[in-house]
C-alpha positions in Angstrom: -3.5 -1.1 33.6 -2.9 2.4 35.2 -5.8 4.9 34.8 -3.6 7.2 31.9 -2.7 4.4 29.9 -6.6 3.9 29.3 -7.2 7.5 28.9 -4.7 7.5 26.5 -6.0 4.5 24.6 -9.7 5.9 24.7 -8.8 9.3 23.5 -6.4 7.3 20.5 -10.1 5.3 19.7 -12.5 7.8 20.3 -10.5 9.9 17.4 -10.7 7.0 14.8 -12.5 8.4 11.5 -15.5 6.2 10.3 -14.9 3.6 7.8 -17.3 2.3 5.4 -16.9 -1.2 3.6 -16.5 -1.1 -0.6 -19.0 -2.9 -2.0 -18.0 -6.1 -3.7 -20.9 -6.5 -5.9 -20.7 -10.3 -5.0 -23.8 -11.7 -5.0 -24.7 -13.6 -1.4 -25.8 -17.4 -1.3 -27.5 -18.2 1.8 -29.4 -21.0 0.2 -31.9 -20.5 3.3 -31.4 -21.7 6.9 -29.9 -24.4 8.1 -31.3 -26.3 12.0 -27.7 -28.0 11.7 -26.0 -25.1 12.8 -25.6 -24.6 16.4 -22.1 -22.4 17.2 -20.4 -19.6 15.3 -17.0 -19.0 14.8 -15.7 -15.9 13.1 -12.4 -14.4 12.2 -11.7 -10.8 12.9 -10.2 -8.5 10.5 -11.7 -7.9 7.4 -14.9 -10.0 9.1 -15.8 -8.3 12.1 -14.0 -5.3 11.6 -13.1 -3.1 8.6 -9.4 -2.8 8.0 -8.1 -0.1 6.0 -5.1 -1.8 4.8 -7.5 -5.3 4.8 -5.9 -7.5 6.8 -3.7 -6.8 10.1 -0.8 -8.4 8.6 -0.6 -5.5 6.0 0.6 -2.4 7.6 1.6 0.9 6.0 4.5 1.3 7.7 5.6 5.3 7.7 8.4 7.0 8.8 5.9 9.9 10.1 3.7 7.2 12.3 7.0 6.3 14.2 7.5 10.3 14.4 3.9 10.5 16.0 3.8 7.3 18.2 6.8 7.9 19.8 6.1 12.1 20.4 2.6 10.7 21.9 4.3 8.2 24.2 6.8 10.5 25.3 9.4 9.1 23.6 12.0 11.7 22.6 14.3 10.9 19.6 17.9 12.8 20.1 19.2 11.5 16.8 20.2 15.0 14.8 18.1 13.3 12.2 14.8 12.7 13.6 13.4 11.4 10.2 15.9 9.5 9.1 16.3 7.8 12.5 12.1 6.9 11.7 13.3 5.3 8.6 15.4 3.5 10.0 13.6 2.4 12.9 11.0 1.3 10.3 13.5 -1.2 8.9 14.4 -2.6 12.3 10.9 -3.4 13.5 10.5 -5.5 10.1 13.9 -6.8 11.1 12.8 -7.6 14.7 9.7 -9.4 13.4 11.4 -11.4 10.7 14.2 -12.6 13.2 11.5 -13.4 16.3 9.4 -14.9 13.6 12.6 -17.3 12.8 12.8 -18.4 16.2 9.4 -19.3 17.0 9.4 -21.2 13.5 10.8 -24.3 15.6 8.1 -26.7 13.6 8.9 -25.2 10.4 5.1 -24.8 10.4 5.1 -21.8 7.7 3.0 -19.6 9.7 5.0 -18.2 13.0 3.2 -16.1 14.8 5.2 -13.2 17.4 3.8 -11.2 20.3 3.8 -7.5 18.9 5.0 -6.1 22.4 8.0 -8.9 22.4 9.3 -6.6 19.1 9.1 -3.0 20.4 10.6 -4.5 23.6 13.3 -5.3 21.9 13.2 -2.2 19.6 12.9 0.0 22.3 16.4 -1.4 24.0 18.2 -1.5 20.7 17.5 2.3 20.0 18.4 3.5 23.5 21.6 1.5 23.2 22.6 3.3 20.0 21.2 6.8 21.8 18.8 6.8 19.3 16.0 7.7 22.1 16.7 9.1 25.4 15.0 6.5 27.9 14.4 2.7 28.0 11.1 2.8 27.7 9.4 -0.2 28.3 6.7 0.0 31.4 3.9 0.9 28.9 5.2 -0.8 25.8 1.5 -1.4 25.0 0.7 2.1 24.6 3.3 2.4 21.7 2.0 -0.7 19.9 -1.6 0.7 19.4 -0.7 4.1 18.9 1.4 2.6 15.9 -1.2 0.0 15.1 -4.0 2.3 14.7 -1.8 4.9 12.7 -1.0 2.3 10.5 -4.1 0.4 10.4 -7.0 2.1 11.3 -10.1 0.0 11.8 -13.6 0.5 12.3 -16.9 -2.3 12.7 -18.5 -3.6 10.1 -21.7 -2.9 9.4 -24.2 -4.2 11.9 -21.1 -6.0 13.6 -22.4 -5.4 17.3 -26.3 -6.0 16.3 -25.1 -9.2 14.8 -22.9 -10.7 17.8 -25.9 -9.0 19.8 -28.6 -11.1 18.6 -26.8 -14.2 18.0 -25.7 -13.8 21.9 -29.2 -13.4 23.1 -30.3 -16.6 21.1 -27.5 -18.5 23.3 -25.4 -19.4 20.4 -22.2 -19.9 21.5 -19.6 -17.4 20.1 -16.0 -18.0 19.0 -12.8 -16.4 17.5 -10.1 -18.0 15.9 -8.0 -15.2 14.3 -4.8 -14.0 13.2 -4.4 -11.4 15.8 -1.9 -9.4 18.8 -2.6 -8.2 22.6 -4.7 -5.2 21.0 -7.4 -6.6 19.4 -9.8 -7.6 22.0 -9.1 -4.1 23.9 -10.2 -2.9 20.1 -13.7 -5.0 19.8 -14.1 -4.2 23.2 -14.3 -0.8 23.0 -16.5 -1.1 19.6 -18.6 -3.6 21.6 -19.1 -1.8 24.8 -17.9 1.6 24.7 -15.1 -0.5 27.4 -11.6 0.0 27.1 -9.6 -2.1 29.2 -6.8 -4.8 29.5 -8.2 -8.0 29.1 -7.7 -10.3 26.5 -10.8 -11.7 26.0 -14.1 -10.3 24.2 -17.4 -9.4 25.5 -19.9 -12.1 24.3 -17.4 -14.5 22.9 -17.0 -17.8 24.8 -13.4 -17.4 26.1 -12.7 -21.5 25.6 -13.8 -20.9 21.6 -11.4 -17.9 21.6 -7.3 -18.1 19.3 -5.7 -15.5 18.6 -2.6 -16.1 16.6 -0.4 -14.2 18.8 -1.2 -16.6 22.1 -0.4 -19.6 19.8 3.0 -18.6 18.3 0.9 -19.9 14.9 -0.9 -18.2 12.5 -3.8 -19.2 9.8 -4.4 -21.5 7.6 -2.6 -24.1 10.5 -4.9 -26.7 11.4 -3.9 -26.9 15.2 -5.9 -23.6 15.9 -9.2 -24.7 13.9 -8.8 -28.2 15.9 -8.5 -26.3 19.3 -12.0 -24.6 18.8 -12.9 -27.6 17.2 -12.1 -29.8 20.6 -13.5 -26.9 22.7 -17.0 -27.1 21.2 -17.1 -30.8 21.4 -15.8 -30.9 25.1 -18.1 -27.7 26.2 -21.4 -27.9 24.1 -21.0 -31.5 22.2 -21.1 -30.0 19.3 -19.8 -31.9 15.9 -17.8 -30.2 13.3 -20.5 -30.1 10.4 -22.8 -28.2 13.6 -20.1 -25.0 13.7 -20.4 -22.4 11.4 -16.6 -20.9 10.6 -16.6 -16.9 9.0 -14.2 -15.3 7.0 -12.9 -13.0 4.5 -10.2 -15.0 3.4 -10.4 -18.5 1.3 -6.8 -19.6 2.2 -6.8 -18.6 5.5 -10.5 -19.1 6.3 -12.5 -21.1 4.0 -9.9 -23.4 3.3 -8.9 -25.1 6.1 -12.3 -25.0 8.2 -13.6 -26.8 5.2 -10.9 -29.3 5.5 -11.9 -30.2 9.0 -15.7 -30.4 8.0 -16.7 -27.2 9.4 -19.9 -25.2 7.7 -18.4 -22.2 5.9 -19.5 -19.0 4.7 -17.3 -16.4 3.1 -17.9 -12.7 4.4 -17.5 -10.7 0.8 -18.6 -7.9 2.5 -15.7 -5.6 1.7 -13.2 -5.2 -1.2 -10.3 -4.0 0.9 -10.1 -7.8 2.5 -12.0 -10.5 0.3 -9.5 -12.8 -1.0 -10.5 -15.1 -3.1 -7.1 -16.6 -3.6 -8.4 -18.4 -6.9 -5.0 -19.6 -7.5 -4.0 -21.3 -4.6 -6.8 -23.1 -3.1 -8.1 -26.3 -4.7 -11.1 -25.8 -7.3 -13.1 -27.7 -5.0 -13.0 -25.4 -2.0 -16.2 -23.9 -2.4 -17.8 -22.1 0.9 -21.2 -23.6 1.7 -22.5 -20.1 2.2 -21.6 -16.2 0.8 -23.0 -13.4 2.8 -22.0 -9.5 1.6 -23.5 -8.2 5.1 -23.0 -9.6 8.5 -26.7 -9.5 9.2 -27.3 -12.4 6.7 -25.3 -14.5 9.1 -28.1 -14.2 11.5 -30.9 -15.7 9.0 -28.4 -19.1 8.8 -29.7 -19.8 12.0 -33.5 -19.3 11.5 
């Protein structure tokens, strides 16, 4: 990625406010440590990271973040009606995602997944068509998607979310990811990790073969396929057995749920209002998380 495009992105993160999680008031169940355990797998948002709207699939979408995005990307609307023309656009990005969403749903699976930059692609050349904008702008499409990403989702880490992949990393536990996620979200942890922004997709301290993001897949969670990836990964790689990996999440359905349902140890991160779900009417009554932490550095005592 060209030297700007990073400047840009740095100077877009480096202005982020602080977030701080609500408190849940629900009690943690740690139930002490557990020799068992030998990998951990986490989810991202509303895990690892605090999400202001709680989860990334959850956008405010605002007519005045379009405004803003584009002016910062030095895309120039020549509508005479700059804010209607961000309304609108508005309803053709959720029309973009629904359509590309139909087309990847080739399984009927339930849970498409689409590349983010795939839709302002296609935005982009729909608008200059209509001479709605007054370039094709597509080179840098990335820059767009995280300058409306963060507008509409600002994130920050969770509390003691680098200590905690810090000291599980220097015990040689192997790290993983499997997440509902776009192109973005590494460069994100990355930067909250290391102070780094780049282009690569992967994540400092995070085995790369344990690593899904939704986006790669074309899937999203709770589908099975992307737990059994990790899950094949970790027995190839380490020889580890499903009841040996640890799987952490905010979210029953799309966490708890399904790791559970391929043997996996779970423990529910209620660490934040904004993104616990305890979807109490839609998950069995027997899907109960073997653990609950409220703080990320309880994760760390599971492997004492």
């Amino acid at each position: 990625m060209e030297k700007d495009y990073l400047l840009s992105i740095r100077h877009l993160f480096d202005a982020q406010q602080q977030l701080l999680p609500i408190p849940t008031y629900m009690a943690s169940r740690l139930r002490g440590g557990s020799r068992q355990l030998k990998c951990v797998i986490f989810d991202i948002y509303g895990t690892l990271l605090i999400s202001s709207s709680g989860d990334i699939d959850k956008l405010r979408l605002s007519p005045s973040y379009i405004l803003e995005s584009f002016s910062k990307c030095g895309i120039k609307i020549i509508s005479p009606s700059p804010d209607k023309t961000a309304e609108d656009i508005i309803i053709k990005y959720k029309q973009t995602i629904n359509e590309l969403q139909g087309s990847e749903n080739r399984n009927n699976c339930g849970h498409p997944e689409i590349d983010i930059r795939e839709v302002w692609r296609r935005l982009i050349q729909e608008l200059y068509r209509e001479k709605l904008i007054d370039k094709p702008w597509i080179r840098e499409v990335e820059l767009l998607a995280v300058h409306f990403e963060i507008l509409s989702n600002p994130v920050y880490p969770m509390p003691s979310m680098k200590e905690t992949i810090l000291r599980l990393h220097e015990r040689r536990i192997p790290l993983g990811i499997i997440s509902n996620a776009q192109f973005y979200t590494p460069v994100i942890m990355n930067y909250f990790l290391t102070g780094e922004v780049g282009g690569r997709e992967t994540i400092d301290y995070f085995d790369p073969d344990l690593t899904v993001f939704s986006y790669r897949e074309k899937l999203g969670k709770p589908e099975l396929v992307l737990f059994e990836k990790v899950l094949d990964r970790c027995q190839t790689k380490y020889g580890l057995q499903n009841h040996e990996i640890l799987y952490v999440g905010n979210d029953m359905l799309k966490d708890i749920y399904p790791a559970q349902q391929l043997r996996m140890r779970t423990a529910l991160f209620a660490g934040d209002a904004r993104s616990l779900r305890l979807r109490t009417e839609t998950i069995p009554g027997n899907c109960t998380p073997d653990y609950t932490v409220n703080s990320l550095k309880q994760i760390t005592r599971l492997f004492l």
